[in-house]
C-alpha positions in Angstrom: -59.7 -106.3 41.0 -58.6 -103.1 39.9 -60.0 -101.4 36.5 -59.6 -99.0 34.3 -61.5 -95.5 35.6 -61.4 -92.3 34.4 -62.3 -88.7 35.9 -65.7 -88.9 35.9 -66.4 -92.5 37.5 -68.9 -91.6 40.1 -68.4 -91.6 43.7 -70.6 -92.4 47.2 -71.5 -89.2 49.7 -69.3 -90.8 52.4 -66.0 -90.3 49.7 -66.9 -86.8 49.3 -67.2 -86.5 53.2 -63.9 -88.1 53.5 -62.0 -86.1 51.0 -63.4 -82.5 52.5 -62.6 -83.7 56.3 -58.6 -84.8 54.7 -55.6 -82.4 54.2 -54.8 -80.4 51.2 -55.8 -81.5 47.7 -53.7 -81.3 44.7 -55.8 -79.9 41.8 -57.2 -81.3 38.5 -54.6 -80.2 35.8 -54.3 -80.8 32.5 -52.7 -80.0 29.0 -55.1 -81.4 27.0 -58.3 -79.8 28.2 -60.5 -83.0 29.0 -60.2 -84.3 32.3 -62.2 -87.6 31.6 -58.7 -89.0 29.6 -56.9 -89.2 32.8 -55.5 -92.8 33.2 -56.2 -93.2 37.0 -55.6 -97.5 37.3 -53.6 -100.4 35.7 -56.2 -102.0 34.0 -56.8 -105.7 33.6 -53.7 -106.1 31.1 -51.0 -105.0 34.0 -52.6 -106.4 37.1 -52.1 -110.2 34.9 -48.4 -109.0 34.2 -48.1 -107.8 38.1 -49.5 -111.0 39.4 -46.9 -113.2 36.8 -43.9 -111.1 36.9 -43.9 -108.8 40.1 -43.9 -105.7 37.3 -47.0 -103.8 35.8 -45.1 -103.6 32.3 -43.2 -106.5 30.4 -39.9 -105.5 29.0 -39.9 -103.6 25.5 -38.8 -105.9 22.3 -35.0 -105.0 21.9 -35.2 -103.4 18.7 -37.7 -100.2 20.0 -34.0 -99.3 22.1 -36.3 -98.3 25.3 -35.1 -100.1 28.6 -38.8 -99.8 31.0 -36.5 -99.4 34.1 -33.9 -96.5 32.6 -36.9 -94.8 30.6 -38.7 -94.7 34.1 -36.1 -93.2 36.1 -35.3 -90.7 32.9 -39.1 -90.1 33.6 -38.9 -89.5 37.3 -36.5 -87.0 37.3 -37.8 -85.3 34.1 -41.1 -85.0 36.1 -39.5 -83.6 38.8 -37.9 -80.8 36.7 -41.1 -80.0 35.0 -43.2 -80.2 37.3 -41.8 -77.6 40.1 -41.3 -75.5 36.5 -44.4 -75.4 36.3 -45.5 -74.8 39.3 -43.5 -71.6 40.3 -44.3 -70.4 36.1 -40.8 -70.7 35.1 -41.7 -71.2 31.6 -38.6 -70.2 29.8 -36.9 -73.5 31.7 -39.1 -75.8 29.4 -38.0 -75.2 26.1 -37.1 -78.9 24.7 -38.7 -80.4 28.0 -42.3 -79.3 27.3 -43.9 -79.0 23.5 -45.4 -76.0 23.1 -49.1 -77.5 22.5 -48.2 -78.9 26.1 -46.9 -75.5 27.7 -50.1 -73.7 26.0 -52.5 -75.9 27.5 -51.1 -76.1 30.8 -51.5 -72.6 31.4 -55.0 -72.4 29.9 -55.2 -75.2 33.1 -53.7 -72.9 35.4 -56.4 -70.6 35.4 -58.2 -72.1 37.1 -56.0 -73.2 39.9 -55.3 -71.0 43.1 -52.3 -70.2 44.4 -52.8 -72.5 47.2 -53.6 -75.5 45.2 -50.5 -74.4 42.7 -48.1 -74.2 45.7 -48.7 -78.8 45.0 -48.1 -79.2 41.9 -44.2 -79.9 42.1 -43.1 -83.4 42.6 -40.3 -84.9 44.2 -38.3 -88.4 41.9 -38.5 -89.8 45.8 -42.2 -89.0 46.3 -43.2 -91.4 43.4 -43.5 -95.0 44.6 -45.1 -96.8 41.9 -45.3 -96.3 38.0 -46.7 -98.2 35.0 -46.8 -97.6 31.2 -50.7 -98.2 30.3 -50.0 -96.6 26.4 -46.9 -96.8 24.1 -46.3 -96.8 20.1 -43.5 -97.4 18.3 -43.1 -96.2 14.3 -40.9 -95.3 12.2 -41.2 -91.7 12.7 -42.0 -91.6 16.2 -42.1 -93.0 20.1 -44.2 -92.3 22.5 -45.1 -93.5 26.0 -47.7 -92.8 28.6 -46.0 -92.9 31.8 -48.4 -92.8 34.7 -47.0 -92.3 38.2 -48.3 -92.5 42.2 -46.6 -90.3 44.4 -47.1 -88.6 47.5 -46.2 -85.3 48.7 -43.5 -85.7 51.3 -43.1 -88.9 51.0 -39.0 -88.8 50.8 -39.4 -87.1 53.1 -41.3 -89.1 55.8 -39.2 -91.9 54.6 -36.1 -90.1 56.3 -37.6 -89.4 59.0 -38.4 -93.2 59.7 -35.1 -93.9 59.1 -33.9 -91.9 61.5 -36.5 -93.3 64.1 -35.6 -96.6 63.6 -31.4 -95.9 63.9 -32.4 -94.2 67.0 -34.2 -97.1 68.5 -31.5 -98.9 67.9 -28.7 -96.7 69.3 -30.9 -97.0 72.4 -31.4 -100.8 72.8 -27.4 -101.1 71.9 -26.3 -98.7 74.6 -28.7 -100.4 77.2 -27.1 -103.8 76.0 -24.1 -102.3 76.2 -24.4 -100.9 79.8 -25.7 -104.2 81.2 -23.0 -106.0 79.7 -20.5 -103.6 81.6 -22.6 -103.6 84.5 -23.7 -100.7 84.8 -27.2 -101.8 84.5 -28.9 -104.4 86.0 -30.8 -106.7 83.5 -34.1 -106.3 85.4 -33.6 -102.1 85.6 -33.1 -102.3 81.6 -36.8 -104.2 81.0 -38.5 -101.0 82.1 -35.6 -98.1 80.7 -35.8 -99.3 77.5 -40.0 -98.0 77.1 -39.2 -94.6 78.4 -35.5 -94.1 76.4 -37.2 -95.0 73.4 -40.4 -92.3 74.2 -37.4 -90.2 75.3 -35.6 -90.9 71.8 -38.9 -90.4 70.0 -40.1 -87.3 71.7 -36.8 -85.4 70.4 -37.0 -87.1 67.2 -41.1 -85.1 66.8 -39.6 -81.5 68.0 -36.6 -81.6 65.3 -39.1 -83.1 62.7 -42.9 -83.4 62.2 -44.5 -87.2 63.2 -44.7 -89.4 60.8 -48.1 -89.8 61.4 -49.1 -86.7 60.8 -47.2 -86.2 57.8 -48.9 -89.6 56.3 -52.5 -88.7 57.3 -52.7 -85.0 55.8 -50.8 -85.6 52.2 -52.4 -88.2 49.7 -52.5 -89.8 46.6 -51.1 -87.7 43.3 -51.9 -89.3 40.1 -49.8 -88.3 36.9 -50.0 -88.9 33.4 -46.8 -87.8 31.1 -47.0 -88.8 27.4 -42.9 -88.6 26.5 -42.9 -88.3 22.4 -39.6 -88.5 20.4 -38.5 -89.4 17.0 -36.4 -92.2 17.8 -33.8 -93.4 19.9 -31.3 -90.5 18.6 -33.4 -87.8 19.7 -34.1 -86.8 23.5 -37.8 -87.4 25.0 -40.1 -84.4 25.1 -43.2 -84.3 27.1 -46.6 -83.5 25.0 -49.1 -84.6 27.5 -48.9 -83.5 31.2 -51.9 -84.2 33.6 -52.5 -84.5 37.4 -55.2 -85.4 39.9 -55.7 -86.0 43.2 -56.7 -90.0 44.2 -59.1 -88.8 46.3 -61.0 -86.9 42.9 -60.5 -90.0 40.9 -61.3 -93.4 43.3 -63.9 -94.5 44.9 -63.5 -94.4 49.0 -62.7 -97.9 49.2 -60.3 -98.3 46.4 -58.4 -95.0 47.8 -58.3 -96.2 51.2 -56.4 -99.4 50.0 -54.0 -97.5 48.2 -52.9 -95.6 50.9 -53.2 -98.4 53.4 -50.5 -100.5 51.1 -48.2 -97.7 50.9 -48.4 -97.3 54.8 -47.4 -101.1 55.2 -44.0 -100.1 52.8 -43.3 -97.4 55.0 -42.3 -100.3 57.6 -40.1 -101.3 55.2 -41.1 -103.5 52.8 -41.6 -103.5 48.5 -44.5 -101.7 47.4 -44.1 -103.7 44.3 -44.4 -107.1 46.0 -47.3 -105.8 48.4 -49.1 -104.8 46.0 -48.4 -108.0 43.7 -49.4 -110.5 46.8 -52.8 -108.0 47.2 -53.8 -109.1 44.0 -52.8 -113.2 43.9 -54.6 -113.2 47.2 -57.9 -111.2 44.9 -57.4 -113.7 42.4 -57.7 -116.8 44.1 -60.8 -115.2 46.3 -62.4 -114.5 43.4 -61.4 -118.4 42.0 -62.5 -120.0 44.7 -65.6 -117.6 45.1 -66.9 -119.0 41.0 -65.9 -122.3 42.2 -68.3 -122.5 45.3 -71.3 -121.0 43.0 -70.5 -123.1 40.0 -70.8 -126.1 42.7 -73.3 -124.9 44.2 -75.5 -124.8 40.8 -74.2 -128.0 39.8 -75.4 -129.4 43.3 -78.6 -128.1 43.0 -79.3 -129.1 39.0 -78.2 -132.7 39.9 -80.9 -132.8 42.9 -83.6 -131.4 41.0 -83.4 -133.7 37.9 -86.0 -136.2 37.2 -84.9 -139.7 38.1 -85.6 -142.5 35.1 
């Protein structure tokens, strides 16, 4: 089960191994100066409400005026803006997107930053695959919302190209279907063209765009956290809080190698939402059925050992 960890949760030698053998790391950045406030994990409250609904977040009480879903993609592309701002120094472009407390301690950030490490800051709406709202308050005088995202560097991306992969694996098997139909193949001819069109179909596919599976195994995990501030509903959403940090900085091995393996599994096309909601039912009832077996067990062995009358 999945809890709450911040920045400075420690981490085994074989992690640190891991991460400097892996591709290019995004860096630590923040506006507010402490690193250790990074939200890096749902947290107890939002894996219950995953497991129930299928959702990290329950819907927002009518009268706040905030819709989870249209706040979320606001969010996304707000990020996206910012972010890639941010990253080529485009500072002017942030006035009413960024506060200024933000914008000044971003750049205090950036100092620390090469220009290598800078060149990863930017990210895509379509490399974030999973979000969840760990923080909000609602007053009188003012909104605000944590919204912490997952993405991926390339992600869209690779996504594309899979698509494409799998439209040309089927353009192959439906012009080998159609060609024994016609009878221009024989049935027992298309059993062994159908392996080497598809390497064929796949070998052009890699020299007009990068594999897949090298694309997947040298990005990684970007955490974000983006506190959006306004009044209320009238006035637009500025950002006062920006952060990032790279999974690999802020899990342990184990934990960040299950991330990743549950987004490669929605790569082959299914929900990262409901992967990662049947992950944790099939946790829950392990861990059930683990307290069951040991309170059995001690119940087994305090009836055995008591004194008979």
């Amino acid at each position: 089960m999945l809890q709450t960890r911040l920045y400075y949760a420690r981490k085994p030698p074989i992690f640190l191994f891991k991460r400097l053998m892996s591709g290019i790391k995004s860096p630590t950045l923040t506006s507010t100066g402490d690193p250790k406030k990074i939200i890096t994990s749902l947290g107890l409250p939002r894996i219950s409400t995953m497991i129930l609904s299928g959702k990290p977040n329950r819907p927002f009480p009518a009268e706040y005026g905030v819709d989870i879903d249209e706040m979320t993609d606001g969010g996304k592309q707000a990020i996206s803006l910012v972010t890639k701002c941010v990253q080529t120094g485009q500072w002017e472009n942030l006035e009413g997107l960024l506060s200024n407390e933000c914008i000044k301690g971003l750049r205090q950030s950036l100092d620390n930053i090469t220009s290598e490490e800078r060149s990863t800051i930017g990210v895509n709406d379509d490399d974030i695959f999973f979000s969840f709202i760990p923080e909000f308050q609602f007053e009188q005088t003012k909104q605000s919302i944590m919204l912490v995202t997952l993405s991926m560097p390339r992600l869209g991306e690779l996504r594309q190209i899979i698509g494409k992969n799998k439209e040309a694996a089927k353009a192959v098997m439906d012009q080998i279907q159609s060609d024994v139909k016609a009878g221009i193949m024989a049935k027992e001819e298309a059993a062994t063209e159908i392996p080497k069109k598809m390497k064929e179909s796949l070998e052009q596919l890699k020299n007009e765009h990068q594999d897949s599976d090298t694309i997947f195994r040298s990005n990684d995990i970007v955490i974000g956290n983006y506190r959006f501030e306004r009044e209320n509903s009238t006035y637009e959403w500025t950002i006062v809080e920006l952060s990032q940090i790279d999974s690999r900085n802020a899990w342990s091995y184990l934990f960040h190698r299950r991330w990743k393996g549950r987004l490669g599994i929605s790569l082959r096309g299914y929900d990262f939402y409901t992967i990662l909601r049947w992950d944790y039912i099939t946790d829950w009832f392990a861990i059930l059925v683990f307290f069951n077996f040991i309170s059995a067990s001690l119940m087994s062995g305090g009836m055995i050992g008591a004194p008979h009358s």
